[in-house]
C-alpha positions as CSV (number, residue, x, y, z in Angstrom):
1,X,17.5,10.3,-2.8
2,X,17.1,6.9,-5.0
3,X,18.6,5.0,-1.8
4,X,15.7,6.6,0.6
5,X,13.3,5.1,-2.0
6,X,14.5,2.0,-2.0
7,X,14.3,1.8,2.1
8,X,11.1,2.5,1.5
9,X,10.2,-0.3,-0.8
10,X,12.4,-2.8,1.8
11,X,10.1,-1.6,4.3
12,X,7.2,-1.5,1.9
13,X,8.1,-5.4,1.1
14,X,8.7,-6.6,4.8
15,X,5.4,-5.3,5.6
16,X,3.4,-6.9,2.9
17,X,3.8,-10.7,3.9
18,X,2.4,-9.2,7.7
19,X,-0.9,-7.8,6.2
20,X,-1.3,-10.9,3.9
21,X,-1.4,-13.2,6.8
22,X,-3.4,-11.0,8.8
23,X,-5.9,-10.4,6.4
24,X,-6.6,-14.0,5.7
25,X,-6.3,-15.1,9.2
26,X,-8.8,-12.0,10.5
27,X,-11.2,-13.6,7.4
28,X,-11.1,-17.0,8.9
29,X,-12.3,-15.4,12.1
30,X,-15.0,-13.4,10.6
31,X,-16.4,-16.6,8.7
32,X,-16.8,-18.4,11.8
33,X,-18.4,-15.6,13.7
34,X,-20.0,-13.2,11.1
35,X,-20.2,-14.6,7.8
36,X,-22.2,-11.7,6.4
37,X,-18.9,-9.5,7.0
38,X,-16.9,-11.5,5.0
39,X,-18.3,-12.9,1.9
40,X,-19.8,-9.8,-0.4
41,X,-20.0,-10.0,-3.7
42,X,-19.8,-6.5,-6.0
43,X,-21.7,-6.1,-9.3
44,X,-18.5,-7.3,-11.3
45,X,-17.2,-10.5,-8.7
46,X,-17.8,-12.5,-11.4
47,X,-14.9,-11.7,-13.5
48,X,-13.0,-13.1,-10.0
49,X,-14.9,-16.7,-10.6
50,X,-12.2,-19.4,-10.7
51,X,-9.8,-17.4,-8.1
52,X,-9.8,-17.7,-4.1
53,X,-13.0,-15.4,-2.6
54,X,-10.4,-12.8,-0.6
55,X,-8.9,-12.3,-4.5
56,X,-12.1,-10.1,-4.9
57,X,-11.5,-6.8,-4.5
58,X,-15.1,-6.1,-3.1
59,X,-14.3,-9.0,-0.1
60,X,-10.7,-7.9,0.2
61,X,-11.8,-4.6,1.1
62,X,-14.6,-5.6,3.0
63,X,-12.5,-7.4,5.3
64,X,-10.2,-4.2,5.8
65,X,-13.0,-1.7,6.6
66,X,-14.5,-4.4,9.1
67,X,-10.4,-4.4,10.6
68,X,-10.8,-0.2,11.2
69,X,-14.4,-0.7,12.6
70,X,-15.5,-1.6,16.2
71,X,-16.3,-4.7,15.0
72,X,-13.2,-6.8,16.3
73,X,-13.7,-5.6,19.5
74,X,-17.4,-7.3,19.8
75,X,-15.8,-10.7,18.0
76,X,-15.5,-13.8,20.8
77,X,-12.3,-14.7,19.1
78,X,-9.0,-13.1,21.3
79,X,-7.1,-13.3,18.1
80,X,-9.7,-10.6,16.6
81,X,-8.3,-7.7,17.5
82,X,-4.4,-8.6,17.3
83,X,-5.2,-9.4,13.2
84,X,-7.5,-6.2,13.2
85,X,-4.8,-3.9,14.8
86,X,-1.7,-5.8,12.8
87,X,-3.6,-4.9,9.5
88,X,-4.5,-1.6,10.6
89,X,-0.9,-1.1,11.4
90,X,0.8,-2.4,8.3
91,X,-1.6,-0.4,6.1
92,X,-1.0,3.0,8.2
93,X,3.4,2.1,7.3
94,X,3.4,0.3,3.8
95,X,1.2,2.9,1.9
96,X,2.7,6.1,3.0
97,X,5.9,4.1,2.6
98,X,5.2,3.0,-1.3
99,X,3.4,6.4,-2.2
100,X,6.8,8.4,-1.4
101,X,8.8,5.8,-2.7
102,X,6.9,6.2,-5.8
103,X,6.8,9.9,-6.0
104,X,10.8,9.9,-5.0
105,X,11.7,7.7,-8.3
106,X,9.1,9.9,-10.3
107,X,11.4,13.2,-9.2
108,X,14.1,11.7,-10.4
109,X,12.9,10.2,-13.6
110,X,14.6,11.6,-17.0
């Protein structure tokens, strides 16, 4: 079962550079088009002061719920909706994928 597990963090891992790139590329598009989709700032943002905006947990998510919204569809930008659907994809495979990779190695924990 420990082998299964650790497919699933290989295909966890694989994913996770994907939704990176997609995340900050589908930010760059929704800073040229709607800016007041992509730079919130939450009650506590200030604790993320001296790091990178998409470090913010409050943009970061921002930015995902825009991605599983109809809002890519309405953005001029054809490279929209291929970042929307690639991190709607690799969010919908690398959770599920970590969560029972997690609960696997907590089964077989002493």
């Amino acid at each position: 079962m420990q082998i299964v597990a650790i497919i699933l963090v290989l295909i966890g891992a694989v994913i996770t550079p994907f939704y990176f790139q997609a995340l900050v590329a589908f930010r760059r598009i929704l800073l040229a088009e709607r800016p007041d989709l992509a730079d919130r700032r939450g009650s506590l943002s200030f604790f993320y002061a001296g790091m990178p905006r998409l470090a913010d947990p409050n943009v970061s998510l921002l930015i995902v719920r825009t991605a599983f919204g109809p809002v890519p569809q309405q953005l001029s930008d054809p490279n929209a909706v291929r970042y929307a659907r690639r991190i709607r994809l690799s969010l919908i495979i690398a959770i599920p994928a970590y969560l029972l990779a997690f609960s696997i190695f907590l089964a077989g924990a002493p």
